[in-house]
C-alpha positions as CSV (number, residue, x, y, z in Angstrom):
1,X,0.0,0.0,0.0
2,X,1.4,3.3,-0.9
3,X,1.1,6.6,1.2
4,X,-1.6,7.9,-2.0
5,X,-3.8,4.9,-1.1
6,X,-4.2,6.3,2.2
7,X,-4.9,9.7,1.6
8,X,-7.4,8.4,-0.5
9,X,-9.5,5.9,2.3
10,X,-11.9,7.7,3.3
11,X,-13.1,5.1,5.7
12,X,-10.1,4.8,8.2
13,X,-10.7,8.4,8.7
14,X,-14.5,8.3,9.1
15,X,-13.8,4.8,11.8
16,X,-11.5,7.4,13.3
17,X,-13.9,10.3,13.8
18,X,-16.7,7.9,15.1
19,X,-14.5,6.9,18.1
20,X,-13.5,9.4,19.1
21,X,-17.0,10.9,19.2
22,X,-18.0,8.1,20.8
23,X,-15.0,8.5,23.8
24,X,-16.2,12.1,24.1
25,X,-19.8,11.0,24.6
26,X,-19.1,8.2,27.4
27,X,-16.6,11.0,29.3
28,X,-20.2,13.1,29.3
29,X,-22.3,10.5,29.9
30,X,-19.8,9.0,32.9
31,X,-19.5,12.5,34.4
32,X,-23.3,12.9,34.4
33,X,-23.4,9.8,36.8
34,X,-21.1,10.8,38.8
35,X,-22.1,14.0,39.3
36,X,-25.8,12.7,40.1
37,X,-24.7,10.1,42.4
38,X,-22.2,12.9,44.4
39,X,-25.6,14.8,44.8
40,X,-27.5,12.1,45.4
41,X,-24.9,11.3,48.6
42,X,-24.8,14.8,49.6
43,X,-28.3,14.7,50.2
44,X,-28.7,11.0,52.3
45,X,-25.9,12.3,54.2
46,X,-27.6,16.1,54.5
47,X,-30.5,14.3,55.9
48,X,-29.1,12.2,58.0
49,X,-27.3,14.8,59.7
50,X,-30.8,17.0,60.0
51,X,-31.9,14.0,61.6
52,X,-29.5,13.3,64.1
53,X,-29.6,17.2,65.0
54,X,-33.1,17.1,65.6
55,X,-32.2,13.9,68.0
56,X,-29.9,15.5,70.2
57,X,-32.0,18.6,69.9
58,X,-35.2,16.6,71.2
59,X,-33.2,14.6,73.7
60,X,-31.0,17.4,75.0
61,X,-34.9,19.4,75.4
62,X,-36.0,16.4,77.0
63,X,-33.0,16.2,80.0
64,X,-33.3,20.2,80.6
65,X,-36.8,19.6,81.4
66,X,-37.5,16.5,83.2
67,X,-34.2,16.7,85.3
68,X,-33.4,18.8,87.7
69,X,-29.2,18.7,86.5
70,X,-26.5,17.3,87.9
71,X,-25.6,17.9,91.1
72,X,-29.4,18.6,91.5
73,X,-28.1,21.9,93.2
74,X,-26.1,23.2,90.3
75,X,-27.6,26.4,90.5
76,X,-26.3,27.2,94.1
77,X,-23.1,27.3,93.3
78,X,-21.1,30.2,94.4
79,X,-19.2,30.1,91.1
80,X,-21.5,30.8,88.9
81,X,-22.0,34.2,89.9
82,X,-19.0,34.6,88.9
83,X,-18.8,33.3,85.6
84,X,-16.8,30.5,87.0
85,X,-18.9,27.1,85.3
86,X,-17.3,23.5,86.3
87,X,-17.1,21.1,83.5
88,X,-18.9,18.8,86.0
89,X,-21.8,20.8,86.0
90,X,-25.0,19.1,83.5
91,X,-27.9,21.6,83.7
92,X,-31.5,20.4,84.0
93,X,-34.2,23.0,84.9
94,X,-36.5,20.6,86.2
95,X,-38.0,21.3,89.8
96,X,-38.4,18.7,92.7
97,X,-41.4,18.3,94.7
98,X,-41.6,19.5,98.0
99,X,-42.5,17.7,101.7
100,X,-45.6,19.4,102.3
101,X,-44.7,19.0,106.1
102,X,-41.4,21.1,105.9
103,X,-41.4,22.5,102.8
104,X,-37.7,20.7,101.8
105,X,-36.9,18.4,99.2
106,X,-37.5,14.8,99.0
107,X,-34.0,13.5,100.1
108,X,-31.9,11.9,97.1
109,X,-32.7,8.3,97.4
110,X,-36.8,9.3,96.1
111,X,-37.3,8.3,92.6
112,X,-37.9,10.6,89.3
113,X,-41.6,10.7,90.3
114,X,-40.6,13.6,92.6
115,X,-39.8,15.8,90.0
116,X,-42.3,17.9,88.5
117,X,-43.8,17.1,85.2
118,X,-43.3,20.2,82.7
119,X,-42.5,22.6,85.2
120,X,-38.8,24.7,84.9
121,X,-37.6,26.6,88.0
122,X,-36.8,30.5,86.9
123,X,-33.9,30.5,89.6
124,X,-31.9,28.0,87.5
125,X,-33.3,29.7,84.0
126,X,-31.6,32.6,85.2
127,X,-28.4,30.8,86.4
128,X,-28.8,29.6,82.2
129,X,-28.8,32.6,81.1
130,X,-26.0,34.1,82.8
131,X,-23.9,31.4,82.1
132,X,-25.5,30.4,78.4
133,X,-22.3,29.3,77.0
134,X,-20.7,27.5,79.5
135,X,-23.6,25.7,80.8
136,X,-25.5,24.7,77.8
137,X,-23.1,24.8,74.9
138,X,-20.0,23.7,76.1
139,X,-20.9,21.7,79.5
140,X,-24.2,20.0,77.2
141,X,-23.0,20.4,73.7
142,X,-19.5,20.1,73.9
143,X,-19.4,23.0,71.5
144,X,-20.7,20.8,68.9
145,X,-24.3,23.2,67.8
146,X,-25.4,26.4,68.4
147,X,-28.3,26.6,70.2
148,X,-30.5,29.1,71.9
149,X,-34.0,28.8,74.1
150,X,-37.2,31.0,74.4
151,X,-39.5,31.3,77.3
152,X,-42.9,33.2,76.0
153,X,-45.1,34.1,78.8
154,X,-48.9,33.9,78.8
155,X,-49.2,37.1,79.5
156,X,-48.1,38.9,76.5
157,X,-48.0,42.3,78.6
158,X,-44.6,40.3,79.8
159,X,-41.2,40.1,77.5
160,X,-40.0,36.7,76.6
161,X,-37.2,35.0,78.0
162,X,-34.1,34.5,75.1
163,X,-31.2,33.0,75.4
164,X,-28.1,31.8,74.1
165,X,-26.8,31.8,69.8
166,X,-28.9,35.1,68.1
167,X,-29.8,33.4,64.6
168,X,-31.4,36.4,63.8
169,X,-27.7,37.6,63.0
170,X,-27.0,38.6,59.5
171,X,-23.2,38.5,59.6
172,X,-23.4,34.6,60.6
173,X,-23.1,31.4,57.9
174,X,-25.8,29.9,59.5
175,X,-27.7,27.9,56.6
176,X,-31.5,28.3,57.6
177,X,-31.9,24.6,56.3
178,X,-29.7,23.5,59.5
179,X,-32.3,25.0,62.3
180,X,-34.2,22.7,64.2
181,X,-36.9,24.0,66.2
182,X,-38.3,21.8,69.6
183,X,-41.1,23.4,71.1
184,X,-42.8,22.7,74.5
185,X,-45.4,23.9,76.7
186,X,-44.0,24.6,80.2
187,X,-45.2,26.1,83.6
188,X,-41.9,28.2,85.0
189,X,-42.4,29.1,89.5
190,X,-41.1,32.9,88.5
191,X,-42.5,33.8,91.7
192,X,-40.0,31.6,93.9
């Protein structure tokens, strides 16, 4: 075969041409797939984060209201008035019933029935908010969320109660997608 003969197939060229179209269009057609599938995992793994946020957000709601904290008497502390918050400290806002005949606690050995269903004590709110940070978000949290809590009064003459993360702030990267919101009813003893 001589060099003219091969200028002259017009086939080789055209069996050319066709290949490499057809490498082009698998390249597309791969990085279509794997650009669907990377989405697609972003997603599973997007909701399976919101999911386990809204766990610890319902479990951590849970503990503040239905234990009084640990030591129960966390709020006495004479650190905390100073800003001073042990690592040992685990909030709870939770309220023990009282011996009608003296008007103390039940001692420690009475069980969780003692405490007071849905009912937060505003002395240890306040101790919360002072101490917001250290308390909830590092001492509960281990600086893992932001979080922040809201007492609304019935009496709307009365200003709510906020605390903790503003995500009302505009500067922020919060992604409004990440927010979980836990909501309860609760009676608070502001009066004590």
């Amino acid at each position: 075969m001589k060099i003219n003969d091969l200028i002259k197939d017009q086939h080789g060229l055209l069996y050319s041409s066709e290949l490499m179209f057809s490498i082009i269009l698998l390249i597309f057609i791969i990085g279509i797939v794997a650009n669907l599938s990377d989405d697609l995992n972003e997603r599973v793994l997007s909701e399976e984060e919101l999911s386990s946020l809204e766990t610890i957000a319902i479990e951590s709601t849970d503990y503040l209201l239905s234990n009084p904290g640990n030591p129960e008497n966390w709020e006495e502390d004479d650190d905390l008035g100073d800003g001073i918050v042990s690592k040992n400290i685990i909030p709870g806002l939770a309220i023990k019933n009282k011996n009608v005949d003296n008007g103390e606690f039940f001692d420690e050995s009475a069980s969780d029935e003692m405490i007071m269903s849905n009912t937060i004590s505003y002395n240890k709110l306040i101790k919360i908010k002072n101490n917001y940070d250290s308390l909830v978000d590092r001492n509960l949290f281990n600086d893992s969320v932001h979080s922040s809590m809201a007492i609304y009064p019935l009496n709307s003459k009365l200003r709510p109660i906020e605390i903790g993360y503003d995500f009302g702030n505009e500067d922020d990267n919060v992604n409004d997608n990440d927010i979980v919101t836990v909501n309860r009813t609760v009676k608070c003893d502001f009066y004590s």
